[in-house]
C-alpha positions in Angstrom: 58.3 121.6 80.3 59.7 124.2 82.3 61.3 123.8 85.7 60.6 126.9 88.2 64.1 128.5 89.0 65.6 127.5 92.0 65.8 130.4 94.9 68.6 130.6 97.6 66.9 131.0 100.7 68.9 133.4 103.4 68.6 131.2 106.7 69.7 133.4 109.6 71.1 131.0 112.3 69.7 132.8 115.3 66.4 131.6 114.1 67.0 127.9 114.0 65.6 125.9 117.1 68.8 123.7 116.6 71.0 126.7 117.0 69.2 127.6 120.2 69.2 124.1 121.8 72.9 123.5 121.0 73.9 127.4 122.1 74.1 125.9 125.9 76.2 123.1 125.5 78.8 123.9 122.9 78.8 126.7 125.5 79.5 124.7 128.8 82.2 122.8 127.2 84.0 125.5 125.3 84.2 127.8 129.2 85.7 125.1 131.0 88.2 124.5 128.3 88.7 127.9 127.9 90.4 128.1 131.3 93.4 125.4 130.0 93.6 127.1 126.8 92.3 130.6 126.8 92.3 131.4 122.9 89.1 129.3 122.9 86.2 131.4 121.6 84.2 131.5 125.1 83.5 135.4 125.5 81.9 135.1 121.7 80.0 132.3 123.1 78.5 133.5 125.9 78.0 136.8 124.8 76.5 135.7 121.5 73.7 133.6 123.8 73.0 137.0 125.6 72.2 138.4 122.4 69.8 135.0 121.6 68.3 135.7 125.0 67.4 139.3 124.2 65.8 137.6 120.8 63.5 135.4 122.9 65.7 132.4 121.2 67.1 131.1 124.5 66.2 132.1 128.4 68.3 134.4 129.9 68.5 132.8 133.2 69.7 129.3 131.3 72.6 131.7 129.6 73.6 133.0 132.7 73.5 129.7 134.3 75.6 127.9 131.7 78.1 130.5 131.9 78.6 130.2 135.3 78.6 126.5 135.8 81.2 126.1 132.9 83.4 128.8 134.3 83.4 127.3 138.1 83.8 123.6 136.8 86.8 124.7 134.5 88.2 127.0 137.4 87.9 123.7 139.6 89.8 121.3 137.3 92.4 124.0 136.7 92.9 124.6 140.4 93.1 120.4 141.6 95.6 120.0 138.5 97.9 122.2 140.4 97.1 121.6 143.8 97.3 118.0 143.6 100.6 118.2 141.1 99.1 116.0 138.4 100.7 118.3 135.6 103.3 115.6 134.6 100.1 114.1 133.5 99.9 116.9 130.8 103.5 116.5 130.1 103.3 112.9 129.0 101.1 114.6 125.4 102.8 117.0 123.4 98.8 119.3 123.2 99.4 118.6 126.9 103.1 120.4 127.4 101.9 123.3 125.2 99.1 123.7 127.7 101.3 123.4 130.5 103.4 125.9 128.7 101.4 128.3 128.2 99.4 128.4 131.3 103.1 128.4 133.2 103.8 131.9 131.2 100.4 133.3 131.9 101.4 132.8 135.6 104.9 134.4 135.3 103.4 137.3 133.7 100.4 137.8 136.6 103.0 136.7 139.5 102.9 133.6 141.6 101.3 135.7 144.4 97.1 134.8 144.3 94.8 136.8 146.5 91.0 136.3 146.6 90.0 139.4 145.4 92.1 138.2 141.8 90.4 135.1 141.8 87.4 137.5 141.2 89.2 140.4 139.0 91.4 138.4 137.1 89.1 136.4 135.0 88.2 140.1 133.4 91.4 140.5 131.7 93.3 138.7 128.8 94.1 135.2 130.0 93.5 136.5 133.9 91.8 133.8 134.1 94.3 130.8 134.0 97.3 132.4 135.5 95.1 133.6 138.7 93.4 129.9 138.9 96.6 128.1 138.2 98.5 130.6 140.9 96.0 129.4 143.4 96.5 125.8 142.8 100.4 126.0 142.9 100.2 128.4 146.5 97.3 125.8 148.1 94.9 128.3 148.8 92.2 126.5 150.8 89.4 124.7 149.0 86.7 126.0 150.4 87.5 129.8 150.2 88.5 129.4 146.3 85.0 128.0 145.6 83.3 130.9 147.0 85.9 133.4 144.9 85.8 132.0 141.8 82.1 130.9 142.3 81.1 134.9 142.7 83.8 135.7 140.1 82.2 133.5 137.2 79.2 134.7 138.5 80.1 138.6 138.1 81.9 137.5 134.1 78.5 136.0 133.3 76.6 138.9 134.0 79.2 141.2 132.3 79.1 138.7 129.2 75.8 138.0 128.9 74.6 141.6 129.7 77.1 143.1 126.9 75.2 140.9 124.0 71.6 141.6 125.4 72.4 145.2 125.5 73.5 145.4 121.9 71.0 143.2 120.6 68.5 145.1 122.4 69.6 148.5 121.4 71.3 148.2 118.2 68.8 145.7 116.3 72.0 144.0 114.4 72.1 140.4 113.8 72.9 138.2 116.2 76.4 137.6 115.0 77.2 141.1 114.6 75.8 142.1 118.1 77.8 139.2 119.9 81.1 140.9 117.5 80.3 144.1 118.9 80.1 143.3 122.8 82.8 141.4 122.0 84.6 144.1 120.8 83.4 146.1 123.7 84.5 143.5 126.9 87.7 143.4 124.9 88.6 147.0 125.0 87.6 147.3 128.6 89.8 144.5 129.5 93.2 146.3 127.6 92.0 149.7 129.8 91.8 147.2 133.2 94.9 145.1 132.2 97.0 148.4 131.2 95.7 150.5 134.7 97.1 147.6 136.8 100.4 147.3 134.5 100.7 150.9 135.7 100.2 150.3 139.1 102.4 147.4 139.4 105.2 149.3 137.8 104.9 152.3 140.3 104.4 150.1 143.6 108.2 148.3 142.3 109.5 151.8 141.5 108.4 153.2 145.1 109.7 149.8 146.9 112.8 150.7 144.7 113.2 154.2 145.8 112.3 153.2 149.4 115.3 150.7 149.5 118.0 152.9 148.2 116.7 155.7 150.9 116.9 153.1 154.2 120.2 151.6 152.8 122.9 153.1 155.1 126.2 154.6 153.1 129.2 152.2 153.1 131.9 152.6 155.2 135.1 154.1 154.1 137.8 151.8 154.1 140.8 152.1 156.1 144.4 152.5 154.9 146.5 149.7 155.5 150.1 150.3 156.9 152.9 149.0 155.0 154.0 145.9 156.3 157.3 145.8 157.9 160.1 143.5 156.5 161.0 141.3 159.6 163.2 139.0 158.0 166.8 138.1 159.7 169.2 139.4 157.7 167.8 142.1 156.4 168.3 146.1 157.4 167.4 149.7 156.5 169.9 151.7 154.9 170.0 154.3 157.9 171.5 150.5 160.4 174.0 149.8 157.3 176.0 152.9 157.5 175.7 152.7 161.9 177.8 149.3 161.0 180.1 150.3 158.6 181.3 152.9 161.7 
């Protein structure tokens, strides 16, 4: 008796209903982690449930909504472990100080100085995110004003995200995986060009405040010759009163 031959079966993941149901939590969890350690995979994420929506696999208004949520909740728990100086509670795990570590270098390199407008521009380049959220929390910006910034700034990175895998799925007809790779690809480049234009700008704004202090800085004053000092000790005579007393 003859057995039929078995036959591998290609499954493509973006047409599993497990796949779409567990696209919005894995999600959620891995953007507000993302914000304490930001070589989690959450741009691939999010972008690859753009490219589901455009599918039909997932709604884009869930997509976007799960972006957003996760981004605010992680900016929020970021922002109170500063604020509230609870980061010795990191320090007491060593997963913990290498957090701490890393997210204390990502603020060196953006400056300790937040503004609003980076709690909005920040999250758009390379680990912008946790130094501008973590800069916030160690200046005390209000509460109240930071939610509003980082709530319309999550909001503006989910469209981005989201947007950049619908668009390719839409117009390139790749699979799922390789359109979320390519808008990937694509928020990633733009990111370098944003991060690299305000390197530049940075570096000219300290070369100008540079050049402006050595112009205002008045010349130093020449200083004086001092006279030889006189020997006043008893005793003790020029040559010139030596010979008057020998006459």
């Amino acid at each position: 008796m003859r057995t039929a031959p078995c036959k591998l079966v290609q499954v493509d993941l973006s047409t599993l209903a497990e796949w779409s149901l567990m696209i919005h939590p894995v999600t959620l969890l891995v953007v507000v982690a993302d914000v304490f350690a930001p070589i989690m995979p959450s741009e691939f994420l999010v972008i690859a449930s753009g490219s589901l929506a455009s599918e039909g696999s997932v709604l884009l208004p869930v997509s976007l909504l799960t972006a957003a949520t996760g981004s605010l909740l992680g900016d929020l728990a970021l922002y109170l472990l500063f604020r509230r100086k609870l980061t010795h509670w990191l320090d007491r795990f060593r997963w913990g100080r290498a957090v701490h570590r890393g997210i204390r270098g990502a603020v060196e390199k953006a400056g300790k100085s937040p503004t609003y407008a980076g709690l909005v521009a920040l999250r758009f380049l390379p680990g912008g995110r946790t130094a501008g959220i973590a800069a916030a929390g160690i200046a005390e910006l209000p509460l109240r004003p930071f939610l509003g910034f980082a709530a319309l700034g999550g909001i503006l990175w989910s469209v981005w995200l989201v947007g950049l895998g619908y668009i390719s799925d839409a117009t390139t007809g790749f699979p799922m995986w390789a359109s979320a790779l390519l808008g990937m690809g694509v928020g990633t480049l733009v990111g370098l060009i944003i991060a690299a234009f305000f390197a530049l700008k940075q570096r000219r704004e300290v070369r100008k405040t540079h050049e402006h202090a050595d112009s205002v800085q008045p010349p130093a004053a020449p200083t004086p010759a001092r006279p030889a000092p006189e020997d006043t000790r008893s005793g003790s005579s020029t040559p010139t009163e030596r010979d008057d007393q020998r006459h």
